[in-house]
Predicted model as a PDB file, atoms N, CA, C, CB and O in Angstrom, pLDDT in the B-factor column:
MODEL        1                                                                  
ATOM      1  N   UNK A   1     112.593  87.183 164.072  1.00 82.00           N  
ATOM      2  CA  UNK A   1     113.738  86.630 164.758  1.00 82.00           C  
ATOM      3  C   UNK A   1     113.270  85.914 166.021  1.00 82.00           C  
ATOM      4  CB  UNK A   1     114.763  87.733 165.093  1.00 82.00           C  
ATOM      5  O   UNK A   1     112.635  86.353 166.980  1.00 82.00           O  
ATOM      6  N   UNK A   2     113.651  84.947 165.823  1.00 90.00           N  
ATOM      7  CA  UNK A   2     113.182  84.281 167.466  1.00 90.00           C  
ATOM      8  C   UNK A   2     114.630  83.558 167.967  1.00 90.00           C  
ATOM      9  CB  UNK A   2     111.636  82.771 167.369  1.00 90.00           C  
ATOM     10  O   UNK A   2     115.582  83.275 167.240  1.00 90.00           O  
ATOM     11  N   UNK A   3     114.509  83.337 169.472  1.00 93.00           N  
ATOM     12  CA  UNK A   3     115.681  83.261 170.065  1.00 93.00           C  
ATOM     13  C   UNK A   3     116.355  81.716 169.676  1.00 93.00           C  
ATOM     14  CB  UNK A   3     115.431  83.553 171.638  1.00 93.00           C  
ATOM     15  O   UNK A   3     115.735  80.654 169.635  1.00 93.00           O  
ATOM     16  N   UNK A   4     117.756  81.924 169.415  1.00 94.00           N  
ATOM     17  CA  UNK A   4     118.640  81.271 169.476  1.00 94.00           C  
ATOM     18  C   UNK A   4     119.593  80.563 170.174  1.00 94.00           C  
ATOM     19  CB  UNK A   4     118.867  81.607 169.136  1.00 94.00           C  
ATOM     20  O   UNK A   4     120.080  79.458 169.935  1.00 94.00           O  
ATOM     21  N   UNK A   5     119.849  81.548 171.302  1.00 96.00           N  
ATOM     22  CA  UNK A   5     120.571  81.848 172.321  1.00 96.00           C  
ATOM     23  C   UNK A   5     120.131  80.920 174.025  1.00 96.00           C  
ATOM     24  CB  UNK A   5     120.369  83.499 172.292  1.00 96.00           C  
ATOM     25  O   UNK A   5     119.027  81.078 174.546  1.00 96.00           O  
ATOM     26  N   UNK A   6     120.825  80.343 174.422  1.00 95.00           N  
ATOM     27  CA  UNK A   6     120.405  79.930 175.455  1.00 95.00           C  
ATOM     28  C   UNK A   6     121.208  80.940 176.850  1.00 95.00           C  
ATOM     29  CB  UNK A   6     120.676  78.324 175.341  1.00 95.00           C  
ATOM     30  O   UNK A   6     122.033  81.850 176.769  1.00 95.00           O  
ATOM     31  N   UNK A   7     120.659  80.416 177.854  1.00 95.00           N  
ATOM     32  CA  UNK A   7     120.828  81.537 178.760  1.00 95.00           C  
ATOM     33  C   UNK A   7     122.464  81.486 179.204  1.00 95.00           C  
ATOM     34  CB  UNK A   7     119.723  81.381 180.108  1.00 95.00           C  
ATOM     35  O   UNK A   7     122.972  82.535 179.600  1.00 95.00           O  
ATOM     36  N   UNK A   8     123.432  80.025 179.119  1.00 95.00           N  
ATOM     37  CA  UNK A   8     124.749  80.326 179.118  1.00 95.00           C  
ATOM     38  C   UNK A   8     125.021  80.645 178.480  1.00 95.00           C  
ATOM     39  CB  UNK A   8     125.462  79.836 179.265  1.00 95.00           C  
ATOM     40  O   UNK A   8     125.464  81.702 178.929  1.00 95.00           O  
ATOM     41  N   UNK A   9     125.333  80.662 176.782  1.00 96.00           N  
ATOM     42  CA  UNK A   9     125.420  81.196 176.129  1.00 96.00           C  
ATOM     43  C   UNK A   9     125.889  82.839 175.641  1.00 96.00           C  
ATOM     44  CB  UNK A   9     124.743  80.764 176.084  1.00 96.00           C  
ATOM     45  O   UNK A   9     126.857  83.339 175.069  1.00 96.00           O  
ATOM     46  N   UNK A  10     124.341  83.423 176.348  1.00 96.00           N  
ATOM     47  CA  UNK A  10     124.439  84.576 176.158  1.00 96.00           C  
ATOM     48  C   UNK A  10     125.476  85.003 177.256  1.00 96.00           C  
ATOM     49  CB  UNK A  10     123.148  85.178 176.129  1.00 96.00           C  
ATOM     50  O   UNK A  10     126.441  85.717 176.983  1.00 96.00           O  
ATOM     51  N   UNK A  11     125.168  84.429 178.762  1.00 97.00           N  
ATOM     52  CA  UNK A  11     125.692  84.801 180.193  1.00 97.00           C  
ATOM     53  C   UNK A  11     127.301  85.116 179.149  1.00 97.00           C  
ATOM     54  CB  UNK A  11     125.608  83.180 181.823  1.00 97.00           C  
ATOM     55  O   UNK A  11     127.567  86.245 178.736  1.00 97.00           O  
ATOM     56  N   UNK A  12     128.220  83.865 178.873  1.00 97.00           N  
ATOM     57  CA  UNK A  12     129.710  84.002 178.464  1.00 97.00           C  
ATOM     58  C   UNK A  12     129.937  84.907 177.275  1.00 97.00           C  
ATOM     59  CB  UNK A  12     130.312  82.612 178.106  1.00 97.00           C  
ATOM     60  O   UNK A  12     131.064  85.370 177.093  1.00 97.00           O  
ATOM     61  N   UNK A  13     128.795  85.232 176.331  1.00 97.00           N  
ATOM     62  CA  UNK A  13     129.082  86.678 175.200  1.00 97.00           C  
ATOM     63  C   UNK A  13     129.163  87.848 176.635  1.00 97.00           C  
ATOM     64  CB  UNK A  13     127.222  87.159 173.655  1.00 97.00           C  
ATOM     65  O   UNK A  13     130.231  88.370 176.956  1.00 97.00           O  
ATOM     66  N   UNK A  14     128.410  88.004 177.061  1.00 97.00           N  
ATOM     67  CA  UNK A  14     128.470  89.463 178.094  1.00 97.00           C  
ATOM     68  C   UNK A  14     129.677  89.052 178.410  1.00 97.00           C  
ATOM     69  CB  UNK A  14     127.335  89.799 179.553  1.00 97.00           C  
ATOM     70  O   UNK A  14     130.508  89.569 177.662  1.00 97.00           O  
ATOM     71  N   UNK A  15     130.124  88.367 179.171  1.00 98.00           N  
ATOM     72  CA  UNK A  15     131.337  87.937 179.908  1.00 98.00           C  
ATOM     73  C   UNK A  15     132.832  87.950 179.518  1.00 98.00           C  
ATOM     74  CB  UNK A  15     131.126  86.768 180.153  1.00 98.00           C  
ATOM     75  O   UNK A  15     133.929  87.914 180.076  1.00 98.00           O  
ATOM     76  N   UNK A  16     132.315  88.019 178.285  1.00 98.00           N  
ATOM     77  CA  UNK A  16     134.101  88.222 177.262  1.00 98.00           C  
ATOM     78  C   UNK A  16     133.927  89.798 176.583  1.00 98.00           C  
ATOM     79  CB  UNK A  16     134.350  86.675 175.388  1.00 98.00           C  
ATOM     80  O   UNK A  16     134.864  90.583 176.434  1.00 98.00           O  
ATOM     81  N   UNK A  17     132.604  90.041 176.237  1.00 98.00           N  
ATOM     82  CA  UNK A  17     132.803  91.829 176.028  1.00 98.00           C  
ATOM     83  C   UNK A  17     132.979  92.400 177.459  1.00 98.00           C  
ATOM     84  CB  UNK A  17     131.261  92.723 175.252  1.00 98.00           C  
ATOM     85  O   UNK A  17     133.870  93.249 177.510  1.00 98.00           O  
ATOM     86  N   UNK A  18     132.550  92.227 178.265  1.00 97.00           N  
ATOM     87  CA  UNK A  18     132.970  93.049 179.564  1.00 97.00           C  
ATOM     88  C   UNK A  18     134.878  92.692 179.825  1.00 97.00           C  
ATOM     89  CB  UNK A  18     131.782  92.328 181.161  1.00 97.00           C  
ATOM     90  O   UNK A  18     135.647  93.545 180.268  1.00 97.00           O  
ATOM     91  N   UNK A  19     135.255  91.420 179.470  1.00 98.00           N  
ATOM     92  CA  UNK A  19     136.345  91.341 179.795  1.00 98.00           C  
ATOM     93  C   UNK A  19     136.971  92.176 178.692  1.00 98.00           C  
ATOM     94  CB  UNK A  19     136.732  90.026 180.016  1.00 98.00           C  
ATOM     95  O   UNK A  19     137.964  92.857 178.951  1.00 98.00           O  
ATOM     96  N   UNK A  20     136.449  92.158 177.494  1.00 97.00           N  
ATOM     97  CA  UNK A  20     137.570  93.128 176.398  1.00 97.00           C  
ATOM     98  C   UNK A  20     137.285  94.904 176.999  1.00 97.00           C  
ATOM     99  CB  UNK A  20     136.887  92.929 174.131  1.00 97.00           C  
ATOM    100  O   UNK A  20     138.169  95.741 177.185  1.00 97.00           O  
ATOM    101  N   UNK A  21     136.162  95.042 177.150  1.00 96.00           N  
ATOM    102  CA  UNK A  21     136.035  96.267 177.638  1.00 96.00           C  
ATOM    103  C   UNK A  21     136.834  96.458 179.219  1.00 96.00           C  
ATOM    104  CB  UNK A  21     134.455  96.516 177.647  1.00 96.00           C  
ATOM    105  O   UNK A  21     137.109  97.658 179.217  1.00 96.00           O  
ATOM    106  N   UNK A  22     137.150  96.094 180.053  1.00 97.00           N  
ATOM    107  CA  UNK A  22     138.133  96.401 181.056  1.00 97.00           C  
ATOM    108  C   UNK A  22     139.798  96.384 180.513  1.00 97.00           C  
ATOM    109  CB  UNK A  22     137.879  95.300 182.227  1.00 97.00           C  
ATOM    110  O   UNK A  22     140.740  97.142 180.747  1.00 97.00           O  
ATOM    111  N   UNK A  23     139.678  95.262 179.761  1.00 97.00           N  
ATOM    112  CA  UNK A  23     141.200  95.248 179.261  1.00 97.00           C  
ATOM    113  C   UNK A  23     141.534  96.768 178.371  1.00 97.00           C  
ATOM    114  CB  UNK A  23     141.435  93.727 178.107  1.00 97.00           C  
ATOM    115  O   UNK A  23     142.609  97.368 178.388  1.00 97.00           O  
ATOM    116  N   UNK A  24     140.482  97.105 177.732  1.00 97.00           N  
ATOM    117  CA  UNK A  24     140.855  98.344 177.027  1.00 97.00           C  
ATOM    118  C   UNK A  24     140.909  99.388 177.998  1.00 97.00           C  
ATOM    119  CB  UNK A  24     139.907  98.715 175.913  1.00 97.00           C  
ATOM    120  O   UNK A  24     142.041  99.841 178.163  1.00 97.00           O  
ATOM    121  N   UNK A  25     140.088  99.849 178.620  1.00 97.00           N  
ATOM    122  CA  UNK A  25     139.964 100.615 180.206  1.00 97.00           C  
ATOM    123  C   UNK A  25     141.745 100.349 180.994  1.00 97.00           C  
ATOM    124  CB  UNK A  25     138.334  99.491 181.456  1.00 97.00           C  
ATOM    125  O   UNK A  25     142.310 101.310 181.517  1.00 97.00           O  
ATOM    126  N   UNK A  26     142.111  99.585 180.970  1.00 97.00           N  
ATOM    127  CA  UNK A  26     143.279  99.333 181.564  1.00 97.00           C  
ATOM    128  C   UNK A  26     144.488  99.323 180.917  1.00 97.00           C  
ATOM    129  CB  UNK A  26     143.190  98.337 182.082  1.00 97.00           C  
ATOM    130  O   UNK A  26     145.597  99.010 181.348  1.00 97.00           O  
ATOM    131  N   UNK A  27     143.966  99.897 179.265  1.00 96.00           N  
ATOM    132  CA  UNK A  27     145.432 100.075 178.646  1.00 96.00           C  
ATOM    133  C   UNK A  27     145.967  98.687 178.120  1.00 96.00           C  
ATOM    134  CB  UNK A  27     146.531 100.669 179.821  1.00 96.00           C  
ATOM    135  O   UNK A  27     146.881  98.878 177.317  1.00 96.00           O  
ATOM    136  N   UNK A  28     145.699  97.401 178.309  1.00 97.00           N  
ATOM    137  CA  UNK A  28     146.360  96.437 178.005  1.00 97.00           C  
ATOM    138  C   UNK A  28     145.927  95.635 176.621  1.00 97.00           C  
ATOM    139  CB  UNK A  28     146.335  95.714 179.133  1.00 97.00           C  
ATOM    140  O   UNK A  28     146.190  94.497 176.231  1.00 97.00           O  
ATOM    141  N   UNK A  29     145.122  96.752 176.026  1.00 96.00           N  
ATOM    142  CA  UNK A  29     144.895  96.554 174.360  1.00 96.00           C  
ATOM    143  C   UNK A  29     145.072  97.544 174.085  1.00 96.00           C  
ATOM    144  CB  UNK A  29     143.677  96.114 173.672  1.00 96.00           C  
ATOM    145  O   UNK A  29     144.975  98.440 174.924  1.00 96.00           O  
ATOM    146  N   UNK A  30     145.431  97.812 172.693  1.00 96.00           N  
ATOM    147  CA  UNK A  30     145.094  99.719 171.795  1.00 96.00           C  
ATOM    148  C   UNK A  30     145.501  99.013 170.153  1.00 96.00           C  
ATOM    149  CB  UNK A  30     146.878 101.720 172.487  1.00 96.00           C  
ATOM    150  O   UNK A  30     145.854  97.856 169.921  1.00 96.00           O  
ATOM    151  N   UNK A  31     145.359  99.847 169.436  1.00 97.00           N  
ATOM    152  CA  UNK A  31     145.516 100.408 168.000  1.00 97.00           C  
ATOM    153  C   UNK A  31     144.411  99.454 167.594  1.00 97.00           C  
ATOM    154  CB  UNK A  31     147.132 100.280 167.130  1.00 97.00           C  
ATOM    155  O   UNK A  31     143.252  99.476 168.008  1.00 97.00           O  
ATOM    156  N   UNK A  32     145.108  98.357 166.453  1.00 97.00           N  
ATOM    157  CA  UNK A  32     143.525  97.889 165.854  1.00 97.00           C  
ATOM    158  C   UNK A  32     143.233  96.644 166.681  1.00 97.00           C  
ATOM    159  CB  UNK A  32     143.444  97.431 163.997  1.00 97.00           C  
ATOM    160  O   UNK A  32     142.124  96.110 166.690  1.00 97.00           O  
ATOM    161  N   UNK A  33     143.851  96.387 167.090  1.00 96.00           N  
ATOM    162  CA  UNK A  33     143.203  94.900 168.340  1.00 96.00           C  
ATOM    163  C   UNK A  33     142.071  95.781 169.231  1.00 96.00           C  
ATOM    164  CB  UNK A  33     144.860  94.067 169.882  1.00 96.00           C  
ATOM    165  O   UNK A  33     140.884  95.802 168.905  1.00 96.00           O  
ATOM    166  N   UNK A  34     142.558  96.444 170.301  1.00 97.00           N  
ATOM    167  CA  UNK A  34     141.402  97.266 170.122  1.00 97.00           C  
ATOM    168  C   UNK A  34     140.301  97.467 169.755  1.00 97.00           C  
ATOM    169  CB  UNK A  34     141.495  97.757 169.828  1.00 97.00           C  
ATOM    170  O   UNK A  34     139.252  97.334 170.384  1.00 97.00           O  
ATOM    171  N   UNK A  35     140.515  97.891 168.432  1.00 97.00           N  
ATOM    172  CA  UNK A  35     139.379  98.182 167.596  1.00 97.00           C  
ATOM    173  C   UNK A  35     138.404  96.588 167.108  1.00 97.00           C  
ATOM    174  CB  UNK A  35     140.120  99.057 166.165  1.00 97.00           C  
ATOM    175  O   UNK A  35     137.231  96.270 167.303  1.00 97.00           O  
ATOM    176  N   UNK A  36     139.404  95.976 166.511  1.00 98.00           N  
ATOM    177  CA  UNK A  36     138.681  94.595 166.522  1.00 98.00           C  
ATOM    178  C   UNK A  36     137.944  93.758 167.824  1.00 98.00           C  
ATOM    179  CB  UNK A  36     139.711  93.719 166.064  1.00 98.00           C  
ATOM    180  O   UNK A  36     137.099  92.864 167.876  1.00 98.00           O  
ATOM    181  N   UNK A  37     138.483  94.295 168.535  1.00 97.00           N  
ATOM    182  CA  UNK A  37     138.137  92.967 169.639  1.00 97.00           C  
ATOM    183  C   UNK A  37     136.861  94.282 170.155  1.00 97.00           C  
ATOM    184  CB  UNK A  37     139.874  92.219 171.240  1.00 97.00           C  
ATOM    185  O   UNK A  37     135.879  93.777 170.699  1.00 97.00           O  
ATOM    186  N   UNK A  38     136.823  95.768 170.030  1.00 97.00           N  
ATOM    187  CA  UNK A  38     135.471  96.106 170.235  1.00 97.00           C  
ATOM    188  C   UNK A  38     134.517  96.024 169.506  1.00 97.00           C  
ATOM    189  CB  UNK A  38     135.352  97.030 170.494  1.00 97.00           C  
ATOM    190  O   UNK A  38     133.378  96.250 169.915  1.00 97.00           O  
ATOM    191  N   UNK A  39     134.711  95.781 168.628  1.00 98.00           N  
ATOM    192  CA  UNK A  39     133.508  95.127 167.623  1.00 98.00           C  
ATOM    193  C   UNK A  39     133.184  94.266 167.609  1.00 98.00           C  
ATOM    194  CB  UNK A  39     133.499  95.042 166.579  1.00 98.00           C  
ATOM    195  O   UNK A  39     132.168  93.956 166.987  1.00 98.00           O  
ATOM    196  N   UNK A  40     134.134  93.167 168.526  1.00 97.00           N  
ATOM    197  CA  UNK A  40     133.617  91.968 168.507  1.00 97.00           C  
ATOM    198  C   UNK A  40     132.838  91.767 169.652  1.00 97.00           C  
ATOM    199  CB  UNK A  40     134.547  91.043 168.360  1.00 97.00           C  
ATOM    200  O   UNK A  40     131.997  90.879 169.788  1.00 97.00           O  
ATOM    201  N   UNK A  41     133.218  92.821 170.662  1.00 97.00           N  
ATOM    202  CA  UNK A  41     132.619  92.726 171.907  1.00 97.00           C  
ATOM    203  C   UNK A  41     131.303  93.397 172.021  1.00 97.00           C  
ATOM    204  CB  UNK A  41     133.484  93.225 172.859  1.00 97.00           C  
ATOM    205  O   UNK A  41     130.493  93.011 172.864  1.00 97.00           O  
ATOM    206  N   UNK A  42     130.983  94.614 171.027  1.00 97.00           N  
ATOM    207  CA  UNK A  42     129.428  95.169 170.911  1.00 97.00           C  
ATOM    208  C   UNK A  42     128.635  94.325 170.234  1.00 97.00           C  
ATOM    209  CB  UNK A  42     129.249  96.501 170.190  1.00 97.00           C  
ATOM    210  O   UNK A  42     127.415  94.263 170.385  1.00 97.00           O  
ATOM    211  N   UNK A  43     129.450  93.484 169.285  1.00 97.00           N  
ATOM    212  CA  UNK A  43     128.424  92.096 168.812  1.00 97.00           C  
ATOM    213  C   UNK A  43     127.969  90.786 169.714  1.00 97.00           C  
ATOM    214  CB  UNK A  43     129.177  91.352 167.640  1.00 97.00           C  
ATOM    215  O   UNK A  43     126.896  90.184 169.752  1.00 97.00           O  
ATOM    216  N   UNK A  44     129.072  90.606 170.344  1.00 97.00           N  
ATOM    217  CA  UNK A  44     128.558  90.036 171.617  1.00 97.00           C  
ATOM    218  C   UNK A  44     127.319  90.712 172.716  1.00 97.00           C  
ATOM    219  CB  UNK A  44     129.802  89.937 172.361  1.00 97.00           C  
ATOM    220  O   UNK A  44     126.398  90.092 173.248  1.00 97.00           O  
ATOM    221  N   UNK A  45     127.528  91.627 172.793  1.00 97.00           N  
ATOM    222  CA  UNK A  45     126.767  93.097 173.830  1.00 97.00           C  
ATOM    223  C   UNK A  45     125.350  92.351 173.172  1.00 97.00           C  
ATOM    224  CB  UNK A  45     127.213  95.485 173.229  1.00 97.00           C  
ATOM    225  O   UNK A  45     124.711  91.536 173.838  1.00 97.00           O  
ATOM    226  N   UNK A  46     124.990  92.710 171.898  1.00 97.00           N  
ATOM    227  CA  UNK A  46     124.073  93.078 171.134  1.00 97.00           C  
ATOM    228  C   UNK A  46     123.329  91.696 170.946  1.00 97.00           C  
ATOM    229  CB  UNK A  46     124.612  93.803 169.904  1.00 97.00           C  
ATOM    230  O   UNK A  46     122.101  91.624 170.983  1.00 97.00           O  
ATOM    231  N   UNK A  47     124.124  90.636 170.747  1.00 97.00           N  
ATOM    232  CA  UNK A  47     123.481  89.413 170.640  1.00 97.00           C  
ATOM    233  C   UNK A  47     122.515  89.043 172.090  1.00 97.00           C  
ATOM    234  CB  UNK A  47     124.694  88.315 170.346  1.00 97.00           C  
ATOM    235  O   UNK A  47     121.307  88.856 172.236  1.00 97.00           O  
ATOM    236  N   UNK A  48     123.789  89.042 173.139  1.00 96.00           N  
ATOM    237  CA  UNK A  48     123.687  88.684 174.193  1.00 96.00           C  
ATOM    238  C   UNK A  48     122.127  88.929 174.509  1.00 96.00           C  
ATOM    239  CB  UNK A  48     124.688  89.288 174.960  1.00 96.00           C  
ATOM    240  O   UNK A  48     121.208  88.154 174.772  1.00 96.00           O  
ATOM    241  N   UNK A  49     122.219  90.512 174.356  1.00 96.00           N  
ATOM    242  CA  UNK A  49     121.103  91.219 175.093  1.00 96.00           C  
ATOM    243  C   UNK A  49     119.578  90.520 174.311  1.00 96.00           C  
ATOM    244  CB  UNK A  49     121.316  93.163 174.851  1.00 96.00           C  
ATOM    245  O   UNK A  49     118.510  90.392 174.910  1.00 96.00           O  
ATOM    246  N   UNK A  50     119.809  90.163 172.963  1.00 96.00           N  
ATOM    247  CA  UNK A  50     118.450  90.627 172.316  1.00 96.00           C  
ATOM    248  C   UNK A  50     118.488  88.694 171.730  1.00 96.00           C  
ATOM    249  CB  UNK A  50     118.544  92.415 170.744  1.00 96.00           C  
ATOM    250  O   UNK A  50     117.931  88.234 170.733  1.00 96.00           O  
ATOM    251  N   UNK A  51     119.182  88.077 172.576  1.00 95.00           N  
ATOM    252  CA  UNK A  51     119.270  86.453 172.365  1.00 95.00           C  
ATOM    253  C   UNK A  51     119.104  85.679 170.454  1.00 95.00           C  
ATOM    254  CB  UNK A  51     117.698  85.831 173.476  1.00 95.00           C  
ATOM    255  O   UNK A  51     118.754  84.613 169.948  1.00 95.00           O  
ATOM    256  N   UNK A  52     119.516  86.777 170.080  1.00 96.00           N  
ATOM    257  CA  UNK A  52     119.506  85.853 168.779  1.00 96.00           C  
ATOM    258  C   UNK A  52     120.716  85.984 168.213  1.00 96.00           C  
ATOM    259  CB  UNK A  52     118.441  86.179 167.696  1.00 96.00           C  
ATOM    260  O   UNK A  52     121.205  87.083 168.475  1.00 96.00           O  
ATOM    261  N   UNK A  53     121.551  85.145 167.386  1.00 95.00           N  
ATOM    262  CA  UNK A  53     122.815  84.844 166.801  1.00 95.00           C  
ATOM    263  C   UNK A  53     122.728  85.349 165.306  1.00 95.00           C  
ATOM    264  CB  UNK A  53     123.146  83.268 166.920  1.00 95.00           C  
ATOM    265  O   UNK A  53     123.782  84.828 164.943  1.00 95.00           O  
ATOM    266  N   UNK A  54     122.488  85.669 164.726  1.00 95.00           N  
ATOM    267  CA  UNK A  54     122.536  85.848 163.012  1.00 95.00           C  
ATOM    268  C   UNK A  54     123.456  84.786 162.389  1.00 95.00           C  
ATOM    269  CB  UNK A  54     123.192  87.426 162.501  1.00 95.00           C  
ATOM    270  O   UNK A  54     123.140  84.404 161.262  1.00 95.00           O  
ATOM    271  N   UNK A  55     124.648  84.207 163.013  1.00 95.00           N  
ATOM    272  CA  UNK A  55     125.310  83.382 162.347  1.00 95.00           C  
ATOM    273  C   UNK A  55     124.588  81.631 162.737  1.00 95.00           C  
ATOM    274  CB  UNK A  55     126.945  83.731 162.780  1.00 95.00           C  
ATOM    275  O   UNK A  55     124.766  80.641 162.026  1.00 95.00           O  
ATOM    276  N   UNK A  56     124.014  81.660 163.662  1.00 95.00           N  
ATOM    277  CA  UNK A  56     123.744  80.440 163.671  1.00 95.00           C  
ATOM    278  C   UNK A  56     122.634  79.943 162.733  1.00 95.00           C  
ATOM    279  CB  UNK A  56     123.522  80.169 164.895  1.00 95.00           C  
ATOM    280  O   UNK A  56     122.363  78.753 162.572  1.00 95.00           O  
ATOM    281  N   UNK A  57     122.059  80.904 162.170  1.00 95.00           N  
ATOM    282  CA  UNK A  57     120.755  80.353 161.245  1.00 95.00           C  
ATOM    283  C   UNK A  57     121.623  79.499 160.072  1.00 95.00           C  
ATOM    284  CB  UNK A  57     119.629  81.861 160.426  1.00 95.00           C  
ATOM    285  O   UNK A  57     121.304  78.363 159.721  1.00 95.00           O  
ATOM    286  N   UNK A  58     122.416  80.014 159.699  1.00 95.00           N  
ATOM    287  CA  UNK A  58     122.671  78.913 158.366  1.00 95.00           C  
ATOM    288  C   UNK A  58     123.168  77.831 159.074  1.00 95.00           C  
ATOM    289  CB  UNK A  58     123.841  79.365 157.069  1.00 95.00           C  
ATOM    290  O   UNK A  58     122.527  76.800 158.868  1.00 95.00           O  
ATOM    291  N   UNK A  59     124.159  77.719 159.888  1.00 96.00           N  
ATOM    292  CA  UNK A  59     125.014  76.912 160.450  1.00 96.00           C  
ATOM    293  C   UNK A  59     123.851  75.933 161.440  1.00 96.00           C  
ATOM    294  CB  UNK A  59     126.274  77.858 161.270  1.00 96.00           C  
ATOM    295  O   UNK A  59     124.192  75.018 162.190  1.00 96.00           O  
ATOM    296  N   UNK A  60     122.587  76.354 161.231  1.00 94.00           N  
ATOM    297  CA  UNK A  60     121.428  75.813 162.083  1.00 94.00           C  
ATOM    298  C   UNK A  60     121.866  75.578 163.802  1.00 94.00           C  
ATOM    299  CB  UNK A  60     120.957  74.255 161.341  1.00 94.00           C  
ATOM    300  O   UNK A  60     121.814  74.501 164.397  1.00 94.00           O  
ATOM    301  N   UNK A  61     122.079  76.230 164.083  1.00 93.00           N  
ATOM    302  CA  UNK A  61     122.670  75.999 165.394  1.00 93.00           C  
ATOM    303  C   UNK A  61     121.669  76.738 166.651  1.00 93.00           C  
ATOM    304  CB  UNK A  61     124.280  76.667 165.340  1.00 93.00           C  
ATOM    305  O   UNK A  61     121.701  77.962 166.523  1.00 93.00           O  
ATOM    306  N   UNK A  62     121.005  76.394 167.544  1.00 94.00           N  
ATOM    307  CA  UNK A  62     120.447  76.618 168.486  1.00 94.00           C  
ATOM    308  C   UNK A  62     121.166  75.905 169.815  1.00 94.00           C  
ATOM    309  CB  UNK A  62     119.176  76.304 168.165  1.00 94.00           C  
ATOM    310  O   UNK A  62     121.465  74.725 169.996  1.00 94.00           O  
ATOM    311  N   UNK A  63     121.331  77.096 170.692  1.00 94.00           N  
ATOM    312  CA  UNK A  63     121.539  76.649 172.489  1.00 94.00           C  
ATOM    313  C   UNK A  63     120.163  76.989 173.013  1.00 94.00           C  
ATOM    314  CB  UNK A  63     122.894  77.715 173.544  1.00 94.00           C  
ATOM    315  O   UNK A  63     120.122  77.050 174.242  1.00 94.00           O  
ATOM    316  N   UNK A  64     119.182  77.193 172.469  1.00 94.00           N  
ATOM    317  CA  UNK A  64     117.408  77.629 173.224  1.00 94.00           C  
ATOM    318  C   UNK A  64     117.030  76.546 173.776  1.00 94.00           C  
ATOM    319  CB  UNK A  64     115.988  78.057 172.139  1.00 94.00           C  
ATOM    320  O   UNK A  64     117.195  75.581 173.030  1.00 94.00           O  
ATOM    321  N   UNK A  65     116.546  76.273 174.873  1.00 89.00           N  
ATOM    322  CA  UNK A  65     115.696  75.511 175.512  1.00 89.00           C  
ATOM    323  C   UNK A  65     114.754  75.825 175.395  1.00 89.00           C  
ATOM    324  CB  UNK A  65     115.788  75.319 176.513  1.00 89.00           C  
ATOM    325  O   UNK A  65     114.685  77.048 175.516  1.00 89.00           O  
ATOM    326  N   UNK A  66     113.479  75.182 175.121  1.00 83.00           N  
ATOM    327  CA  UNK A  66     112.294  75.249 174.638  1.00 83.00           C  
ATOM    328  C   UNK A  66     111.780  74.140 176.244  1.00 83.00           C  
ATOM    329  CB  UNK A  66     112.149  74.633 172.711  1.00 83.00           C  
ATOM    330  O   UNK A  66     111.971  72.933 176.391  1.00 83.00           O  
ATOM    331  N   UNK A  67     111.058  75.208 177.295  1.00 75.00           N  
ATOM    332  CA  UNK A  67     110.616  74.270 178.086  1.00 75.00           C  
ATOM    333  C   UNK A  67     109.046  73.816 177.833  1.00 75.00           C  
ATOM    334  CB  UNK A  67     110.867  74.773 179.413  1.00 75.00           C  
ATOM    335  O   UNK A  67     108.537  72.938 178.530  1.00 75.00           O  
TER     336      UNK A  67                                                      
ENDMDL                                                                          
END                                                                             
């Protein structure tokens, strides 16, 4: 796996799981939204952290800067 991910990129995945994770913390999600939008947000977590996309390989899609 080599990186995909460029550094905004990843910055706005953290940035929308932290925002789903406060919104749940605050009660202003529950049942399966909730549940969906935390799965969507540990996939974000998970990408973010470890800079590679799994969906962009077919879709050939790179944000990497290669300096």
């Amino acid at each position: 796996m080599k990186k995909n991910m460029g550094t905004l990129d990843r910055f706005i995945r953290m940035l929308l799981a932290i925002v789903v994770i406060v919104l749940y913390l605050a009660g202003s999600i529950s049942g399966i939204a909730a549940v969906i939008l935390g799965i969507v947000a540990l996939a974000f977590i998970i990408t973010g952290l470890i800079g590679f996309c799994p969906l962009y390989v077919p879709l050939k899609i790179s944000t990497y800067k290669r300096f």
